[in-house]
Residue frames relative to the residue before (quaternion, step in Angstrom):
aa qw qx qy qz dx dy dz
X 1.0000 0.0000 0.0000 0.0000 0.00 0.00 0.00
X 0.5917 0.3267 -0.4335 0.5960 4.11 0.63 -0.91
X 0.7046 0.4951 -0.4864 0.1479 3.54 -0.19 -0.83
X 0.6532 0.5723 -0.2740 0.4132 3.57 1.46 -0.58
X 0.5893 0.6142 -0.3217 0.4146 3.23 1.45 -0.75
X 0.8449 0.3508 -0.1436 0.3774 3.23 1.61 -0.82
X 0.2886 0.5351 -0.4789 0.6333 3.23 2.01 0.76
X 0.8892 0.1795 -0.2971 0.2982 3.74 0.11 -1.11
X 0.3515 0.6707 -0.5762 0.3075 4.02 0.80 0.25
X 0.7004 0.4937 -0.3121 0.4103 3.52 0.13 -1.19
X 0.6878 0.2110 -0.2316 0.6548 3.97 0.30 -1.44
X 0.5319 0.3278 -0.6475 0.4363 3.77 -0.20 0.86
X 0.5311 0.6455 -0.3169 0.4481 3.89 0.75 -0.82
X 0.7228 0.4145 -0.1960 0.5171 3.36 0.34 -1.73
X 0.6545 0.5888 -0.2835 0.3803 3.43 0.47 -1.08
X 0.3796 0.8045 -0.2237 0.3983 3.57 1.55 -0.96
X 0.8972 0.2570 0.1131 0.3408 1.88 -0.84 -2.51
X 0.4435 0.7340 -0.3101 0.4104 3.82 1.39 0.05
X 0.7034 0.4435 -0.0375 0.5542 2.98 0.93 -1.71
X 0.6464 0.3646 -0.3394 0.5779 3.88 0.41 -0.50
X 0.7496 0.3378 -0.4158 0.3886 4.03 0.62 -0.63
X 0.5522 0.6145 -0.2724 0.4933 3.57 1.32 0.14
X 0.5648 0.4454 -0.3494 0.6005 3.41 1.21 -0.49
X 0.5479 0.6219 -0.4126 0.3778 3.74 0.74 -1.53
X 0.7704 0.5565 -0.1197 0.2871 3.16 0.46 -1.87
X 0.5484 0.5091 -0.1653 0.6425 3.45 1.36 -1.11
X 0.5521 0.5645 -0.3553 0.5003 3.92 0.38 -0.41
X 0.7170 0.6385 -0.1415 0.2411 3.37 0.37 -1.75
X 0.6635 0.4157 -0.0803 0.6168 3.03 1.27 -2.25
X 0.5611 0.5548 -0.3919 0.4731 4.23 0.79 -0.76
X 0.8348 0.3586 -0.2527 0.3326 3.39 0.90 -0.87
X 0.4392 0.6365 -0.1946 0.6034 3.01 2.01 -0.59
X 0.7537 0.3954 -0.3040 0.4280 4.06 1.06 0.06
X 0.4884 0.4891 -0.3887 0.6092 3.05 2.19 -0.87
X 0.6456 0.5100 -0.4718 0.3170 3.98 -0.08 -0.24
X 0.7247 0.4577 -0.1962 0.4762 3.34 1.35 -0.91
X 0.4261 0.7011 -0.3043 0.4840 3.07 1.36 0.05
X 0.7935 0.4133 -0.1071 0.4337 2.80 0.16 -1.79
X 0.5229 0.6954 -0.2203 0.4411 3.41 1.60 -0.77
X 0.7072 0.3991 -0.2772 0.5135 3.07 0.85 -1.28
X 0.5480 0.6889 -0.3396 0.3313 3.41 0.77 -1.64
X 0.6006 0.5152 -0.0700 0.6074 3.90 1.12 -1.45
X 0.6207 0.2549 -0.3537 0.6517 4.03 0.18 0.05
X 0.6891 0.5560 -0.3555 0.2994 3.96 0.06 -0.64
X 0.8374 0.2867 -0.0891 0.4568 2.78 1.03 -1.91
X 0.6395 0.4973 -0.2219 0.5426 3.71 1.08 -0.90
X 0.7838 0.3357 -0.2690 0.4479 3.74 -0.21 -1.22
């Protein structure tokens, strides 16, 4: 029984910390399209 807890804490951990830097990452570029967007939207409608 301890021995699983300590094989599976860590690749639960890793597993984690994957998934939140993948979400992080996915966030970034979404926000990085609404800027260009909005960019473009603003050269179309104004300039």
């Amino acid at each position: 029984m301890n021995y699983e807890i300590i094989i599976l804490t860590p690749i639960f951990a890793v597993l984690i910390g994957t998934i939140v830097f993948i979400i992080l990452k996915k966030r970034k570029r979404s926000a990085k399209s609404i800027y260009k967007l909005i960019d473009d939207l603003e050269k179309k409608y104004i300039y």
